[in-house]
N, C-alpha and C positions, 0 to 999 in steps of 0.2 A: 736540361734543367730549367724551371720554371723563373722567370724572371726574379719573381719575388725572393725566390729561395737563393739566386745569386747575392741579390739585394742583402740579404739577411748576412750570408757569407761574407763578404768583405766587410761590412760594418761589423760584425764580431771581431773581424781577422782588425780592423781599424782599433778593437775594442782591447785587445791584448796588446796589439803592436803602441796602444800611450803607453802601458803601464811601464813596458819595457824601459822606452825611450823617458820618461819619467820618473822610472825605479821608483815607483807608489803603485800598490795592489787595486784594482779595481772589484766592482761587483760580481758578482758568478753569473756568469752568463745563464745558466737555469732558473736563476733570479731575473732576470731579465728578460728572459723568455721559457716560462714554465713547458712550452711545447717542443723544445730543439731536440732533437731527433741523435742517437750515434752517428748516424750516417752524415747528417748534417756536418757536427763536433769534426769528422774524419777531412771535411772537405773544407772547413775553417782553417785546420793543421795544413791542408794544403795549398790553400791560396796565402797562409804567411811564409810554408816555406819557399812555395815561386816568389815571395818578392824578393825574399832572402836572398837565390838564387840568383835572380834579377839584377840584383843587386854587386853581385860579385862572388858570392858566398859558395862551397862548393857542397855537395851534400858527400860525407864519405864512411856513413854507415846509416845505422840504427838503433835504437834503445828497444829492449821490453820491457812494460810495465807492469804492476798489479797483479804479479806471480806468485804472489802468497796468498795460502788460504786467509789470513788473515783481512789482509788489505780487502780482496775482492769483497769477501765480508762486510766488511766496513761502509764497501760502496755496494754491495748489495747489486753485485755481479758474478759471473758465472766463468769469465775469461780474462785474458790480459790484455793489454792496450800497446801503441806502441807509436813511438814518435823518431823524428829524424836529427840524425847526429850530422853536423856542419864543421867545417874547416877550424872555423873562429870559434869551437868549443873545447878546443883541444886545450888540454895543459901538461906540460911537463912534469914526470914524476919527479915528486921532489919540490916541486915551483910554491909560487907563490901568489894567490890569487889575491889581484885589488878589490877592497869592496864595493868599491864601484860598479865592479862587474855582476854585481849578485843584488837579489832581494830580499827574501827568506832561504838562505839556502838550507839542506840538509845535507848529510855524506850518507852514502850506502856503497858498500863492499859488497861485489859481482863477479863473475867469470867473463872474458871478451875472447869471442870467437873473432879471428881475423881470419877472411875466406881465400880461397887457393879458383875456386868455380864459382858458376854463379847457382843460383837456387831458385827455380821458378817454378810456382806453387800450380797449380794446386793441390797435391798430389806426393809433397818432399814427406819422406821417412826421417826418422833420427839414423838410423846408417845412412841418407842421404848427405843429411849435415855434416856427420862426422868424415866421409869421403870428400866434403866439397873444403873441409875445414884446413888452411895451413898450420893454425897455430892456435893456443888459448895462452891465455895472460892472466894477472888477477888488474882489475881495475877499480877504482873509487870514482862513482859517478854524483855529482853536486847535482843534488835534483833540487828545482827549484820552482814557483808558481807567481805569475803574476796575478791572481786570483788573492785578493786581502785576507790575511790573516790562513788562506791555508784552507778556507772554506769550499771545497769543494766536491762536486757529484761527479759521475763518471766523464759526462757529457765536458765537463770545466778542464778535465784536464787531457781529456782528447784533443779537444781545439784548444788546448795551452802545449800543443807538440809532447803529450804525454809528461810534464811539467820536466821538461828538461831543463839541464842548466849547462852544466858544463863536465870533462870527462878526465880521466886521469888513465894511463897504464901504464904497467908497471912488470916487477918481477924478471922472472926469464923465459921465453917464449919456448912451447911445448905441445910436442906433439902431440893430439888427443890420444892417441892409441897407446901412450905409455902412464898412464892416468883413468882411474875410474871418476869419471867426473861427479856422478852421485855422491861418492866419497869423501869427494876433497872440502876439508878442514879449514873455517876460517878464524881468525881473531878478529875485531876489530876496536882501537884505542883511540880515544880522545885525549890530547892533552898528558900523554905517555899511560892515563888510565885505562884499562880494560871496559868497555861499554858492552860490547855484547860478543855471540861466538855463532855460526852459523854451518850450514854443512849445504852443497853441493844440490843436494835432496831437498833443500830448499825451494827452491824453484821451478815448482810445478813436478816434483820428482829426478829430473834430469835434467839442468840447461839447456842439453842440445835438443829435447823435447820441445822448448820455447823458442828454440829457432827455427825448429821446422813446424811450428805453429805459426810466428811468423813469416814465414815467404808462403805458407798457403792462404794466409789473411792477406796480403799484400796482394795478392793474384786476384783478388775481388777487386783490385783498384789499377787493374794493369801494371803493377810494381813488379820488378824482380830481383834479389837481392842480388849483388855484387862482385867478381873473385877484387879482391884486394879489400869490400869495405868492413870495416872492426863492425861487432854486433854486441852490444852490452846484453846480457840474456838475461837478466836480472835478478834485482837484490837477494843476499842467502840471511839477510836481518834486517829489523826494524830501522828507517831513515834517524838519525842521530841531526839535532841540529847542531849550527853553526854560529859562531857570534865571532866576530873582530877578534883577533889575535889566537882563535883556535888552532889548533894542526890536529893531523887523522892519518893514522896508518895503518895498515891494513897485512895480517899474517897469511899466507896461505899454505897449506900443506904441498910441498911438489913446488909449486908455483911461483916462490916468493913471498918480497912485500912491493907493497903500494900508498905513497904517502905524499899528503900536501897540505900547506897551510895557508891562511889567510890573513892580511893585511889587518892590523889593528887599524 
């Protein structure tokens, strides 16, 4: 890789890593460099999560992103994105998130694949995943961006680690094979109200379609996915935001619930 293009890389990676440590959204890195590149954005997500790593942190899944026609829409893409789930993202179903720990957050209700095998792309089926699969869950994932106000292009929230935040599961854990995964029914409630309803088919058709999308996108970067790591396979409804003393819980057919709130 060309000097310059490292150069650019850690100063991005420097450029998300104030906002965190700040908890204040910064510019869109697209703004800041109309030319940055996906490829780039992928390898930003990478040099913050080795510091992460570095750091102590441990990596023990993955998120997908921007699995609705909608969303890619909106960014005026064609695929999903997909960022890394860490140790210190974890929360307890039921818990209670400090604000401190968040910027803008939002809640989104998803299916989580926890793996049995690993899954190395380029090449995995949807009967690949569902074979490598121990277990699904229903989870609530707090997505969140250190990108001001939410502004952002594809590029912004690839090297914002797919604008992860923080994760939830939940319910009771179940075998894929006793479950059509397209099928499964979700609710999800704000503040004991009904916000939206989603289904399974959601996401990109079938969950386990987004996860063997992801470990064949992953194999362009020498990645491979995991047996033991959770994989968030993404949202089956529109992100819901979040403010100081909200709570979210989350219905799902087969699956259970899934619920947490935030600190006023």
């Amino acid at each position: 890789m060309k000097s310059i293009a490292i150069e650019k890389i850690k100063r991005f990676s420097d450029h998300l890593a104030e906002a965190e440590k700040d908890r204040k959204g910064v510019l869109p890195l697209i703004e800041l460099d109309p030319e940055i590149t996906v490829e780039e954005a992928y390898q930003i997500q990478l040099e913050t999560i080795k510091r992460k790593t570095d750091e102590g942190q441990k990596i023990v899944g993955k998120k997908i992103g921007l699995t609705s026609l909608a969303m890619q829409q909106l960014l005026g893409v064609d695929q999903p994105d997909y960022g890394h789930l860490l140790d210190g993202m974890v929360v307890e179903n039921g818990g209670k998130i400090s604000w401190d720990r968040v910027l803008q957050p939002k809640v989104e209700a998803e299916i989580a694949f926890v793996l049995k095998k690993d899954l190395i792309g380029p090449k995995v089926t949807v009967m690949d995943v569902l074979l490598a699969t121990e277990y699904v869950v229903p989870a609530l994932e707090i997505v969140d961006s250190r990108v001001e106000n939410w502004n952002i292009k594809l590029q912004d929230t690839i090297a914002d680690n797919a604008s992860s935040g923080l994760y939830v599961l939940g319910g009771k854990p179940l075998p894929v094979h006793k479950l059509d995964l397209a099928q499964v029914g979700m609710v999800l409630y704000k503040n004991g109200e009904m916000k939206n309803t989603g289904v399974g088919a959601a996401a990109l058709g079938n969950p386990a379609f987004c996860v063997a999308w992801l470990a064949n996108k992953l194999s362009e970067f020498d990645i491979s996915l995991k047996a033991g790591e959770v994989i968030l396979s993404g949202a089956l409804s529109v992100a819901i935001d979040a403010q100081p003393g909200d709570s979210f819980h989350a219905r799902f057919a087969h699956l259970g619930e899934v619920s947490v709130s935030f600190s006023k």
